[in-house]
C-alpha positions, 0 to 999 in steps of 0.5 A: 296072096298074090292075084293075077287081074284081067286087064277089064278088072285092072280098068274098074279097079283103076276107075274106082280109084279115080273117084278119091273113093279108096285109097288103095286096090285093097280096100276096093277088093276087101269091100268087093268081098264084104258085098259078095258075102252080103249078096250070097246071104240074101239069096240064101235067105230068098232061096230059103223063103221060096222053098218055104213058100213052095212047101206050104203051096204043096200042102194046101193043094194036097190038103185042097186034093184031099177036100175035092176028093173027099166031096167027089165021094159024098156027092157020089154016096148022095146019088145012090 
């Protein structure tokens, strides 16, 4: 697979070189891809806790809809 680099990304990957960290653009592109997947994971997990979190906060405030209601009704029958 050939890619064409914006010269901005030819600059990090030739500064990340500079560091004796990786030996060659390869392995700084294959650990780049390894933290995307990692990254993409936890949102996914995050996104999927925030859905739970917000269903459960519907259901009590439709259960706590319901209560009030229901009080509204009983202080209404106890006025009669």
């Amino acid at each position: 697979m050939e890619l064409t680099l914006t010269p901005e990304l030819e600059m990090l990957i030739a500064k990340k070189l500079a560091t004796g960290r990786y030996a060659n653009a390869e392995q700084i592109l294959v650990e780049a891809l390894k933290n995307s997947v990692v990254l993409d994971e936890q949102r996914d997990a995050a996104l999927h806790a925030l859905k739970h979190m917000f269903s459960e906060a519907s259901d009590e405030s439709a259960n706590a809809r319901t209560l009030l209601r229901q009080h509204q009704e009983d202080w209404q029958k106890s006025r009669v």
